[in-house]
FIMILUM-837078 format. One record per atom (N, C-alpha, C): chain; atom name; y, x, z. Coordinates in nm, 2 decimals. Atoms other than C-alpha are relative to their C-alpha. Last residue first. Example, Ala and Ser with C-alpha at 12.3 -4.5 7.8 and 13.67 -1.06 7.14 Angstrom:
% FIMILUM-837078
  cadena  atomo       Y       X       Z
       A      N   -0.11   -0.09    0.00
       A     CA   -0.11    1.37    0.71
       A      C    0.11   -0.08    0.08
       A      N   -0.12    0.09    0.00
       A     CA   -0.45    1.23    0.78
       A      C    0.12    0.09    0.00
% end
This chain:
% FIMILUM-837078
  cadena  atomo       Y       X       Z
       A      N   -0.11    0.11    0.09
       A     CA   -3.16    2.50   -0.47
       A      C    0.07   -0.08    0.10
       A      N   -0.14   -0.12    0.09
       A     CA   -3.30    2.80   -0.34
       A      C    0.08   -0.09   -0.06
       A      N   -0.09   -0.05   -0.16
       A     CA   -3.63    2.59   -0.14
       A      C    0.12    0.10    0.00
       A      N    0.00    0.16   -0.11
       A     CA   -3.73    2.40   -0.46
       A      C    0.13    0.06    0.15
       A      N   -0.12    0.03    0.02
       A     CA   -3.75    2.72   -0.64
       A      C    0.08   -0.11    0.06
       A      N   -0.09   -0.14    0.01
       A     CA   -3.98    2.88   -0.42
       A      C    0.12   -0.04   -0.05
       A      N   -0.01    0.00   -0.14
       A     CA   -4.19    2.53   -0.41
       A      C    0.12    0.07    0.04
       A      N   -0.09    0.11    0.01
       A     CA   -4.20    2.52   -0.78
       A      C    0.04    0.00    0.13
       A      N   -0.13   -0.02    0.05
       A     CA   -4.33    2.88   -0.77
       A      C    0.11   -0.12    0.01
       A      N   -0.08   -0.08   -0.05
       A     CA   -4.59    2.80   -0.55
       A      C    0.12    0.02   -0.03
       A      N   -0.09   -0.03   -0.09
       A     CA   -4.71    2.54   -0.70
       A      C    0.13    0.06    0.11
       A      N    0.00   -0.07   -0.14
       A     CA   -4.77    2.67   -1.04
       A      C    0.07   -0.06    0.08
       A      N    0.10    0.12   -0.02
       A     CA   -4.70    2.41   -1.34
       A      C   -0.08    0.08    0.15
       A      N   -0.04    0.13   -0.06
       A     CA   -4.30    2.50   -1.35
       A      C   -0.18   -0.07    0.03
       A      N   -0.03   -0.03   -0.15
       A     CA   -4.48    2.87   -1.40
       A      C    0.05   -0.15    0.04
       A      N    0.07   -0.05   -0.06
       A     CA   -4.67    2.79   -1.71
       A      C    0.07    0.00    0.11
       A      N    0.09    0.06   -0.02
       A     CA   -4.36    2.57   -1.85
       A      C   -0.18    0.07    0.03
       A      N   -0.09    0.08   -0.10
       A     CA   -4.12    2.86   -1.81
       A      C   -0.10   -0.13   -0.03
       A      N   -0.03   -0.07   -0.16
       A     CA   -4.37    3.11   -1.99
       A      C    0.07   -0.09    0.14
       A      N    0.19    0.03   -0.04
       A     CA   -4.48    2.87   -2.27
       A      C    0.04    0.05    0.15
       A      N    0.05    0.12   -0.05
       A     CA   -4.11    2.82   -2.34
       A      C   -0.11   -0.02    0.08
       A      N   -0.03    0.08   -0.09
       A     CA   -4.02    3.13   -2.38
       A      C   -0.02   -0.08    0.10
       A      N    0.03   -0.07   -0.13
       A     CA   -4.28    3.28   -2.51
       A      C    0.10   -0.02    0.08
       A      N    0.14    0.05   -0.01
       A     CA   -4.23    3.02   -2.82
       A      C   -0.02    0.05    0.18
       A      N    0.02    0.13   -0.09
       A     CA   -3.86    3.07   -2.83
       A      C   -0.13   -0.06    0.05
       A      N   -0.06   -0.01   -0.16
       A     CA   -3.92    3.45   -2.86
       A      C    0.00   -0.15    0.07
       A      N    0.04   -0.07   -0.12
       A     CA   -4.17    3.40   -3.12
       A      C    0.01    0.00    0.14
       A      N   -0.04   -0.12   -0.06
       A     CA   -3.99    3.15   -3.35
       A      C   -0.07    0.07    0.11
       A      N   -0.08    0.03   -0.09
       A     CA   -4.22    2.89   -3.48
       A      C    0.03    0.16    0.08
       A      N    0.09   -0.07   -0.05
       A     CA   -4.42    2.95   -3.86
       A      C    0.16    0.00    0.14
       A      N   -0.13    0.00   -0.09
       A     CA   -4.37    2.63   -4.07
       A      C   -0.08    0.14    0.13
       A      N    0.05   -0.06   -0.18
       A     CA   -4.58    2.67   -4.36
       A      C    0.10   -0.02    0.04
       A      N   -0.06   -0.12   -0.06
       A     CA   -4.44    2.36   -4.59
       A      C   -0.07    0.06    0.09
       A      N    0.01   -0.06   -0.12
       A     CA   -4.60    2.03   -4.73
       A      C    0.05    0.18    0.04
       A      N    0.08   -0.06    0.00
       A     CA   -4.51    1.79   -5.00
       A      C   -0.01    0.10    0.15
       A      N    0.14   -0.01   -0.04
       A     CA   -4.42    1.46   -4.94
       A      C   -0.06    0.13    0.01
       A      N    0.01    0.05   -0.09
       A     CA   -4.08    1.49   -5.09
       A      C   -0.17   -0.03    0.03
       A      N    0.00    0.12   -0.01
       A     CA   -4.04    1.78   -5.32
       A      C   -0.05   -0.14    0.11
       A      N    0.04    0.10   -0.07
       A     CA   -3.96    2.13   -5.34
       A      C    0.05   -0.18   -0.01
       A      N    0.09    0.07    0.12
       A     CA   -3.83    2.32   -5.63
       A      C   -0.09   -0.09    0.12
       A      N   -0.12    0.02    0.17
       A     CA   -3.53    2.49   -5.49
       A      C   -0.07   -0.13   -0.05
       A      N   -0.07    0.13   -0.10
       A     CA   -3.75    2.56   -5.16
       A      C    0.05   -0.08   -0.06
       A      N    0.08    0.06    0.05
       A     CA   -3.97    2.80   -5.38
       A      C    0.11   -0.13    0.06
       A      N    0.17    0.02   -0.10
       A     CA   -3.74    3.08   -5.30
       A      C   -0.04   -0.15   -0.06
       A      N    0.06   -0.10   -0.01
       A     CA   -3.43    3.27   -5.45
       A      C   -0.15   -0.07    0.06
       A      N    0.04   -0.11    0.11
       A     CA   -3.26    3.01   -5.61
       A      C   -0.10    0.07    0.02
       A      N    0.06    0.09    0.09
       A     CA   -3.24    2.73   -5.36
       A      C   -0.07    0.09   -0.13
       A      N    0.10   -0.01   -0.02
       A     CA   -3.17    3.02   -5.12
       A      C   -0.08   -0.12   -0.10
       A      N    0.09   -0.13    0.05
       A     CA   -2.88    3.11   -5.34
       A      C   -0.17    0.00    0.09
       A      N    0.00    0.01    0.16
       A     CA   -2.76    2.72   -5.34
       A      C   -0.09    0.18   -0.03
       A      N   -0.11   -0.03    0.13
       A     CA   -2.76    2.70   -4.97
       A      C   -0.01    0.03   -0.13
       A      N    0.01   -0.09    0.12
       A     CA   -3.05    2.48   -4.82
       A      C    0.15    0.06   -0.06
       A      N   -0.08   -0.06    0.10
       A     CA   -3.02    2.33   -4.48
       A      C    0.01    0.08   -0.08
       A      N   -0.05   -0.14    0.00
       A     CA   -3.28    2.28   -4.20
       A      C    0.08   -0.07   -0.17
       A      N   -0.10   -0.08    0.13
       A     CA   -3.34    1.95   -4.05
       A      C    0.02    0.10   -0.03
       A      N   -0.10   -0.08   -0.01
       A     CA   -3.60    1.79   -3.80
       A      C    0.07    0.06   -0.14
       A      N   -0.07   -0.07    0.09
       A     CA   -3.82    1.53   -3.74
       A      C    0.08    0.11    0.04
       A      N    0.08   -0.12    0.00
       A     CA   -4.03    1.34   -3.45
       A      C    0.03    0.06   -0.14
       A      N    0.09    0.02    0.15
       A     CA   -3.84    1.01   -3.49
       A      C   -0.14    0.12   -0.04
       A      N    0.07    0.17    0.02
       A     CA   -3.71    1.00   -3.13
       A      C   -0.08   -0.01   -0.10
       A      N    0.10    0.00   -0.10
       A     CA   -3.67    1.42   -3.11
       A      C   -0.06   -0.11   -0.01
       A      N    0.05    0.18   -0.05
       A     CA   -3.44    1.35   -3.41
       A      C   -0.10    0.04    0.10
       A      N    0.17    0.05   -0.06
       A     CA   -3.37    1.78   -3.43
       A      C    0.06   -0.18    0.03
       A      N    0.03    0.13   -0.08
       A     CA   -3.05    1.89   -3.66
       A      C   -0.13   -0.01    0.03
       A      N   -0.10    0.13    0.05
       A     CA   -2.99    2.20   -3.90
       A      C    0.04   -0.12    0.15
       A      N    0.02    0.17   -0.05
       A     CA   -3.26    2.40   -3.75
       A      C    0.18   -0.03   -0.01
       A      N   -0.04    0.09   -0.14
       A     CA   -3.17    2.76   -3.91
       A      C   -0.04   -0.16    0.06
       A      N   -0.08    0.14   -0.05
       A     CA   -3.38    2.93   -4.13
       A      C    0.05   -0.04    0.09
       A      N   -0.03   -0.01   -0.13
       A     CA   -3.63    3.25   -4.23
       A      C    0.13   -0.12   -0.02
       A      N   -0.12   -0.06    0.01
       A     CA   -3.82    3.19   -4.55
       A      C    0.06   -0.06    0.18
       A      N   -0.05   -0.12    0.02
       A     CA   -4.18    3.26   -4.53
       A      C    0.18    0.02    0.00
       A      N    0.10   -0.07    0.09
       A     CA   -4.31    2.90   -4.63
       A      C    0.07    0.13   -0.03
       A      N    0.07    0.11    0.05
       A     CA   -4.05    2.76   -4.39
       A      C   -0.08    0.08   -0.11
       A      N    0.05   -0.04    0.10
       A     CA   -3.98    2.97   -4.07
       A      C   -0.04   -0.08   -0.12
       A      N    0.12    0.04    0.05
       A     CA   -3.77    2.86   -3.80
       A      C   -0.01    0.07   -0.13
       A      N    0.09   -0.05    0.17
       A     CA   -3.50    2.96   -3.61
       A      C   -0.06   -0.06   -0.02
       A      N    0.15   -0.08   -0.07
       A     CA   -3.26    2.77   -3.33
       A      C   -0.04    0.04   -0.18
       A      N   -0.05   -0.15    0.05
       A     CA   -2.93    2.62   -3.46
       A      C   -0.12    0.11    0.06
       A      N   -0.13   -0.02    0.09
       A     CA   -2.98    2.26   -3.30
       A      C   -0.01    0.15    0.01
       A      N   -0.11    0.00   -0.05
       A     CA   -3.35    2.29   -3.10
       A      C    0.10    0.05   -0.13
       A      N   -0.14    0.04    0.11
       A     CA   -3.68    2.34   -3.22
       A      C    0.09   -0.06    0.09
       A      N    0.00   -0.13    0.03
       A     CA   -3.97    2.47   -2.96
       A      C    0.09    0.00   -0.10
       A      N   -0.03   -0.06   -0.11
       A     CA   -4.06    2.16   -2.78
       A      C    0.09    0.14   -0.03
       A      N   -0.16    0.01   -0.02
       A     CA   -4.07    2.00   -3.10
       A      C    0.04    0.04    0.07
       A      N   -0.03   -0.15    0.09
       A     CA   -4.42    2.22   -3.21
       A      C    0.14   -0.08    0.06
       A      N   -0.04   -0.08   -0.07
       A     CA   -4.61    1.96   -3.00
       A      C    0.09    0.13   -0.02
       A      N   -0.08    0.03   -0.15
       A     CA   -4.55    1.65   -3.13
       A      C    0.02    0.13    0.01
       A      N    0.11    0.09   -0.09
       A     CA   -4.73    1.74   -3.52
       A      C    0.13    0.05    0.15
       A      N    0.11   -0.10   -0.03
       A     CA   -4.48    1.80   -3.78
       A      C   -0.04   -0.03    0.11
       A      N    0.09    0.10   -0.14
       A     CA   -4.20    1.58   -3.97
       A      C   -0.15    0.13    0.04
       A      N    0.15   -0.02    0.03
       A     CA   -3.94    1.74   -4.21
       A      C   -0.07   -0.05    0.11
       A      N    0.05    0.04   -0.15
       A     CA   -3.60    1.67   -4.31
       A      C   -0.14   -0.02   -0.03
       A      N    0.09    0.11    0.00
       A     CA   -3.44    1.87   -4.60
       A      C   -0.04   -0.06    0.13
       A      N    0.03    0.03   -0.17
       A     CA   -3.11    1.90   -4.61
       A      C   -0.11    0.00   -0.05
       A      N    0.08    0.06    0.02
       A     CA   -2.94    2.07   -5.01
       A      C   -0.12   -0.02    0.16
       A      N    0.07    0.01   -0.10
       A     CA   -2.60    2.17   -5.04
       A      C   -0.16   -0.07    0.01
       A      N    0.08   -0.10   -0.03
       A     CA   -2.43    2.25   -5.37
       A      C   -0.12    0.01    0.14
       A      N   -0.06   -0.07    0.08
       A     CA   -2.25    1.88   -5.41
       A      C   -0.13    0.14   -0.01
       A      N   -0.14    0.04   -0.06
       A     CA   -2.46    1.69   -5.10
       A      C    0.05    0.11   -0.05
       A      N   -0.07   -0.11    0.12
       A     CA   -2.85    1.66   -5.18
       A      C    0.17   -0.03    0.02
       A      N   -0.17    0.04    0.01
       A     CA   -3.04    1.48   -4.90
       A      C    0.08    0.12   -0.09
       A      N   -0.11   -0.11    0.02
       A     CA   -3.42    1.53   -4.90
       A      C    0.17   -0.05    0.00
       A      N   -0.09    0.03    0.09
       A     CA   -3.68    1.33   -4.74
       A      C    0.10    0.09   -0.02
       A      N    0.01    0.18   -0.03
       A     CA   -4.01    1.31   -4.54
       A      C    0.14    0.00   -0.08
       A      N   -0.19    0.06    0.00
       A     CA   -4.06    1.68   -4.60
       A      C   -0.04   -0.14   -0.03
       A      N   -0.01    0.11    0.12
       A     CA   -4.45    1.77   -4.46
       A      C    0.17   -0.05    0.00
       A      N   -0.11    0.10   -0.03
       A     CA   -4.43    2.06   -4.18
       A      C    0.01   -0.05   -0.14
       A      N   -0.11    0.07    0.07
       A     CA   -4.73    2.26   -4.18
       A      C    0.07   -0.06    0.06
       A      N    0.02    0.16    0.02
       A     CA   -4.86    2.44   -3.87
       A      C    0.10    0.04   -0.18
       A      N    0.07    0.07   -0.08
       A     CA   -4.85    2.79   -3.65
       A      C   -0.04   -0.15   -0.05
       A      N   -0.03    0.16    0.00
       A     CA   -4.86    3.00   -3.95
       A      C   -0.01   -0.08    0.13
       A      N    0.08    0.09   -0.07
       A     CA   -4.89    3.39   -3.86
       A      C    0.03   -0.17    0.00
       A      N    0.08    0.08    0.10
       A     CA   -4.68    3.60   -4.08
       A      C   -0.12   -0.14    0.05
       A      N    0.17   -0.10   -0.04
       A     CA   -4.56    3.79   -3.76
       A      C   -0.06   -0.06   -0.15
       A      N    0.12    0.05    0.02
       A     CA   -4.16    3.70   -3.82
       A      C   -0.15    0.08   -0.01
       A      N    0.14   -0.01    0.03
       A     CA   -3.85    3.85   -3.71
       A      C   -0.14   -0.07    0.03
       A      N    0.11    0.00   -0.16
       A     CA   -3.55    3.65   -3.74
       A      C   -0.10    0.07   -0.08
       A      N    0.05    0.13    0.00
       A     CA   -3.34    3.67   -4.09
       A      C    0.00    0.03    0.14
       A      N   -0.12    0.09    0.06
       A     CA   -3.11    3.97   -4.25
       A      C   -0.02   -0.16    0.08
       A      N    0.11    0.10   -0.06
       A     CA   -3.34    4.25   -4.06
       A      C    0.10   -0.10   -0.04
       A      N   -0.13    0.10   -0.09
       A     CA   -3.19    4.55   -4.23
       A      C   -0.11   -0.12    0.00
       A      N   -0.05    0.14    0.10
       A     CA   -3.49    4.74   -4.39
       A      C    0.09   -0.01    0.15
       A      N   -0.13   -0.05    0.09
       A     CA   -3.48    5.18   -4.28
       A      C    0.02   -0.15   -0.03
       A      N   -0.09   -0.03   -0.10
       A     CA   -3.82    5.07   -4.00
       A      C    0.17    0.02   -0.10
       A      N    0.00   -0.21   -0.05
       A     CA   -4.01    4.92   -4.29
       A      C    0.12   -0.01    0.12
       A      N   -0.13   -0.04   -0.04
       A     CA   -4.07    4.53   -4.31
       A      C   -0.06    0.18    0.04
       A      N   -0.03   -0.05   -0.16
       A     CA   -4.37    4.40   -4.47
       A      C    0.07    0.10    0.03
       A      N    0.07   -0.07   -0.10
       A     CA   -4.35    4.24   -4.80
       A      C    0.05    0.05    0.16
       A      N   -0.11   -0.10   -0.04
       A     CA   -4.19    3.96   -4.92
       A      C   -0.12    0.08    0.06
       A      N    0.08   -0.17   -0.03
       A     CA   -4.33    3.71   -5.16
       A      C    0.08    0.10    0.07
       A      N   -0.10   -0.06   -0.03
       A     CA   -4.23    3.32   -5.22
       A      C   -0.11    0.12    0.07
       A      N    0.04   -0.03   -0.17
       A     CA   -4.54    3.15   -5.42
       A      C    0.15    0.07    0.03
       A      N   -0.06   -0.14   -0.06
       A     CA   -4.50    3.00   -5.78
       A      C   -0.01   -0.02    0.14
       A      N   -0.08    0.02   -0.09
       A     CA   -4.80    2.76   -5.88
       A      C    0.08    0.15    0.00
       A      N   -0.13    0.02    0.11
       A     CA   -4.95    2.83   -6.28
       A      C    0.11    0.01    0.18
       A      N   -0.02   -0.10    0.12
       A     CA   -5.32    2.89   -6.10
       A      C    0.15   -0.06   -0.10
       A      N    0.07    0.00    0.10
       A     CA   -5.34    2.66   -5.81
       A      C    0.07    0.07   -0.10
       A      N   -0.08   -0.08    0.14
       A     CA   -5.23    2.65   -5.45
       A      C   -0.08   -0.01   -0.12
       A      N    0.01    0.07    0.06
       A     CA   -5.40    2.37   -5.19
       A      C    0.10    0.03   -0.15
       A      N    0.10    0.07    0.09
       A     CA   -5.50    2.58   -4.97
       A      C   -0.01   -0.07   -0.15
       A      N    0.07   -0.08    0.12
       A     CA   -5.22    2.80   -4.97
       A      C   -0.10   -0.01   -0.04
       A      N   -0.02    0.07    0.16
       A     CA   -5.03    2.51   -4.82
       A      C   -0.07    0.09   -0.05
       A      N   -0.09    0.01    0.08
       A     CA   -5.15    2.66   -4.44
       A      C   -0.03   -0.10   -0.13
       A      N   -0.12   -0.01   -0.11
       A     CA   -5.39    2.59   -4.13
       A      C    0.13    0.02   -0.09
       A      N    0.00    0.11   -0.05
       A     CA   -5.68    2.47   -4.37
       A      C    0.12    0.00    0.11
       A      N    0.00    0.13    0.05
       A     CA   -5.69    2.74   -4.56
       A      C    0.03   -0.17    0.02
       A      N   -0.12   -0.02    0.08
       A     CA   -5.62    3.02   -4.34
       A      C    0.06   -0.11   -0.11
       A      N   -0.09   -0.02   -0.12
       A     CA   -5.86    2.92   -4.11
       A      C    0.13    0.01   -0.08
       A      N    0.02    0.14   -0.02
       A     CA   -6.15    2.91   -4.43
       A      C    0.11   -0.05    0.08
       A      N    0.05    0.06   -0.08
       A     CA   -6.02    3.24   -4.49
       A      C   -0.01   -0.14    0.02
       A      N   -0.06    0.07   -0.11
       A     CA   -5.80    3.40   -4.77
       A      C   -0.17   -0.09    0.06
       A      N    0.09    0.09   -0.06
       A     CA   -5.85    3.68   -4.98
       A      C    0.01   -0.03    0.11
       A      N    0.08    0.00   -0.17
       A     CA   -5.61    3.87   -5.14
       A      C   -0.09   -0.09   -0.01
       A      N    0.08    0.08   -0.04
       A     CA   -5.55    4.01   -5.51
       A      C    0.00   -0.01    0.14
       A      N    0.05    0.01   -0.15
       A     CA   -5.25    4.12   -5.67
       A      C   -0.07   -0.06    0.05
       A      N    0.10    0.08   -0.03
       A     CA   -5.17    4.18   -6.03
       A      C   -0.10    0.01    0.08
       A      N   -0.08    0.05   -0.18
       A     CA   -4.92    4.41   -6.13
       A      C   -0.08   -0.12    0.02
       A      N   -0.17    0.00    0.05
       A     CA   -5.13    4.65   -6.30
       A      C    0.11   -0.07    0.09
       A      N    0.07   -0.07    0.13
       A     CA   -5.52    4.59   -6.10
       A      C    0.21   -0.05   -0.10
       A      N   -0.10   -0.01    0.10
       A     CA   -5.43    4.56   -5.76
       A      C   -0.01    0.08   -0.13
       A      N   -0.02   -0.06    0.10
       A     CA   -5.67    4.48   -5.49
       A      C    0.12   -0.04   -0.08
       A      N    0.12   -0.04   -0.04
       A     CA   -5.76    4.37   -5.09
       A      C    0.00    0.06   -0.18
       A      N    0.01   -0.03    0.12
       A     CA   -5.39    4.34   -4.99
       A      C   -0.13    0.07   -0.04
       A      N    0.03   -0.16    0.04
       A     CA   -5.37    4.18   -4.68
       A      C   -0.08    0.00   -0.13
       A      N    0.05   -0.05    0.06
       A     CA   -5.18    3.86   -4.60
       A      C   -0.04    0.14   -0.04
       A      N    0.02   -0.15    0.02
       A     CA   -4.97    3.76   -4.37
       A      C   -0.12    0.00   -0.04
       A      N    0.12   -0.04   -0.10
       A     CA   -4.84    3.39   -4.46
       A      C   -0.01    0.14   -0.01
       A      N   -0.08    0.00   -0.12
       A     CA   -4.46    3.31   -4.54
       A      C   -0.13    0.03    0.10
       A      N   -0.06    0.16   -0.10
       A     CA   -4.53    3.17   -4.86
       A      C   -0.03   -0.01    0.18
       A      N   -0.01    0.12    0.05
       A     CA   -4.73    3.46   -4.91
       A      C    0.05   -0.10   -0.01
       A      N   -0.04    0.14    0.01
       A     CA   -4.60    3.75   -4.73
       A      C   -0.03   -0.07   -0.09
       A      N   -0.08    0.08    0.07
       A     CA   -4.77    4.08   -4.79
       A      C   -0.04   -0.14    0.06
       A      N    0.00    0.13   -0.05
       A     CA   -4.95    4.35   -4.57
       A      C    0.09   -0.08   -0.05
       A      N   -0.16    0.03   -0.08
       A     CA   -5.09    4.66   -4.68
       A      C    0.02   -0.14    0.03
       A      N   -0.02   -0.03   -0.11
       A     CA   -5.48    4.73   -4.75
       A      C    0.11   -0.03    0.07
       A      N    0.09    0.11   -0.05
       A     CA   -5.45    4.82   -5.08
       A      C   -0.03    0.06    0.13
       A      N    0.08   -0.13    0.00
       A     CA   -5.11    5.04   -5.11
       A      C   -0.08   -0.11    0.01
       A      N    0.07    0.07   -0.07
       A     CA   -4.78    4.88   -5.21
       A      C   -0.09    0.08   -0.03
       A      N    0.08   -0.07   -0.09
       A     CA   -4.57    5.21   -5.31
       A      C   -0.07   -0.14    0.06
       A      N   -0.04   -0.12   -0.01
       A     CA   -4.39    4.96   -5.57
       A      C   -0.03    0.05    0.15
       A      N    0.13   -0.14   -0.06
       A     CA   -4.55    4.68   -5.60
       A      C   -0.01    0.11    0.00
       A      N    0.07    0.04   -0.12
       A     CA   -4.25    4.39   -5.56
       A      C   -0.10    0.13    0.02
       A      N   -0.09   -0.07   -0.18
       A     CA   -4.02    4.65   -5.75
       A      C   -0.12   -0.04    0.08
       A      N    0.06   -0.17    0.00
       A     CA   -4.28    4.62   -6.09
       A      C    0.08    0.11    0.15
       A      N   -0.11   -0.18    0.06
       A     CA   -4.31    4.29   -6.07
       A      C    0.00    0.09    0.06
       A      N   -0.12   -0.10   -0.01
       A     CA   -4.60    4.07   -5.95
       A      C    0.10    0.05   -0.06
       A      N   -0.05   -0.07    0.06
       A     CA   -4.88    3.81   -6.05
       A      C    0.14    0.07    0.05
       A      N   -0.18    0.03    0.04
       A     CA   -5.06    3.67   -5.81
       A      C    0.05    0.11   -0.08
       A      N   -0.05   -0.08    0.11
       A     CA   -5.43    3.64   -5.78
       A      C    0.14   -0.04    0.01
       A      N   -0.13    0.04   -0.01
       A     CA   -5.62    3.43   -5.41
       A      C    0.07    0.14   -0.12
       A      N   -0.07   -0.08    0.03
       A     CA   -5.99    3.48   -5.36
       A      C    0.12   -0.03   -0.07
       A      N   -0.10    0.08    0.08
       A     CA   -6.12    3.23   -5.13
       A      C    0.07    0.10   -0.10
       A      N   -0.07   -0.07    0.02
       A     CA   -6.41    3.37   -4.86
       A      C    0.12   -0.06   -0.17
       A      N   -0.10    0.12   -0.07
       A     CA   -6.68    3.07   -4.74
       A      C    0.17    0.07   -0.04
       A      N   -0.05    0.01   -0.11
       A     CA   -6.92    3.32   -4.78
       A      C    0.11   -0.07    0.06
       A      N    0.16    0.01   -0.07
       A     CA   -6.94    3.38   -5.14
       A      C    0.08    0.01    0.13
       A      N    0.14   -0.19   -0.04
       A     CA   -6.62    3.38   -5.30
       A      C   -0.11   -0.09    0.05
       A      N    0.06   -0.01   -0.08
       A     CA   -6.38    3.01   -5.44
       A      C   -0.08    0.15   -0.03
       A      N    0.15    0.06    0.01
       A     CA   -6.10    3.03   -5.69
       A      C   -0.11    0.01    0.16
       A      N    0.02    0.04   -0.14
       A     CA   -5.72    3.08   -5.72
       A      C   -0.19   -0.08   -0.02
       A      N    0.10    0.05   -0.03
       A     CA   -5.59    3.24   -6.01
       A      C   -0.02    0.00    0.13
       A      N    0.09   -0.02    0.11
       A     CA   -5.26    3.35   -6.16
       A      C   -0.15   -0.07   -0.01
       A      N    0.12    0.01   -0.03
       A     CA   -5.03    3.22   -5.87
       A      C   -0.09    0.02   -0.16
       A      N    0.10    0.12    0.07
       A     CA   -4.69    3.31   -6.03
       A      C   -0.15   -0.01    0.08
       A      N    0.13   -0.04    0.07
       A     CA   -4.43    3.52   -5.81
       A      C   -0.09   -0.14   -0.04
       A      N    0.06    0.17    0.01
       A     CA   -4.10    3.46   -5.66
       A      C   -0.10    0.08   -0.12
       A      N    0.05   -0.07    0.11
       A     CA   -3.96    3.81   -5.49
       A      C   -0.07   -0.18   -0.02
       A      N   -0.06   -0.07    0.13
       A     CA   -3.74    3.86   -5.21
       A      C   -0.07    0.02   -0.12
       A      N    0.07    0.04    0.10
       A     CA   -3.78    3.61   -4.95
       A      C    0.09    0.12   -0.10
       A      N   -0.08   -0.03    0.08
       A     CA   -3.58    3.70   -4.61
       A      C   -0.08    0.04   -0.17
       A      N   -0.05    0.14    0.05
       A     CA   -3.78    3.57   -4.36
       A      C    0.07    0.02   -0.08
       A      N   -0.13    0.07   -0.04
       A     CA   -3.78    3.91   -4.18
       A      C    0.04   -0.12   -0.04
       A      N   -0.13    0.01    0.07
       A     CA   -4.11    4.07   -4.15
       A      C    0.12   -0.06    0.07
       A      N   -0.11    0.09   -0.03
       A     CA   -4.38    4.21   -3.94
       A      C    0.08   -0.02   -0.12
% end
């Protein structure tokens, strides 16, 4: 698990193809980020969960999946990119964000930015069905960092989160640009929410039950 709370910007060192369809993925570290990391543990990539398959000094290797590839931006990383890095949450961390699984459910491509003194909007576009699950001041995840929904356009199929100047700092977000693409990883609870109260509105019964209370 994490917290969306980005605490480390790291260099993509190398990014190449394995055997088997397997992707091996190098990042360069400091010396807090790999402190008691063990191989085997579990790190945030840009907001993905990743496991730690070596570590030669500070110089971290995973290996990423064809699924992994094609469902996040860490396809399309390359040797000089910075990544946002957080490891996985101990029972003693303060939870500063929402808790997150690392699990991507989609990009979200930014359609445009709005810059306003220190403030910085972006607005982002992602496939229909993820809108059900954003709402004004709801979470979200953007390549690992935890966020608020700014504003939803339901009409345009958009939405807004809001940059403060220290997350501009501390995370990749700072350096984003229009077109490019974001993990977006959708709050849990709102998820099982939703799914749960749309599964039963599709049962008769239950619609019936409530039908006859109202």
């Amino acid at each position: 698990m994490f917290t969306g709370i980005v605490k480390f910007l790291a260099t993509v060192k190398k990014y190449g193809s394995e055997k088997g369809g397997i992707t091996r993925l190098e990042v360069d570290l400091n010396s807090q980020a790999i402190q008691n990391l063990d191989i085997g543990g579990s790190v945030a990539v840009n907001g993905v969960c990743l496991t730690l398959v070596e570590l030669v000094g500070q110089t971290a290797a995973f290996e990423l999946t064809g699924e992994t590839r094609a469902v996040t931006n860490l396809g399309q990383l390359k040797a000089g990119d910075s990544v946002n890095i957080e490891r996985s949450l101990s029972f003693s961390d303060e939870v500063g964000g929402h808790l997150l699984s690392g699990h991507i459910s989609d990009t979200a491509k930014i359609l445009d930015i709005e810059a306003d003194e220190d403030n910085r909007r972006l607005w982002l576009g992602c496939a229909h069905k993820w809108f059900k699950y954003l709402f004004h001041k709801g979470y979200v995840a953007l390549d690992g960092a935890s966020l608020t929904v700014s504003e939803v356009d339901y009409g345009a199929s958009r939405f807004a989160v809001d940059l403060i100047p220290e997350t501009q700092r501390r995370t990749t977000l700072g350096q984003c640009r229009n077109g490019g693409l974001l993990n977006l990883e959708i709050d849990s609870q709102t998820y099982a929410i939703v799914s749960t109260v749309e599964r039963l509105l599709g049962e008769p019964e239950f619609r019936n039950t409530l039908l006859s209370r109202a």
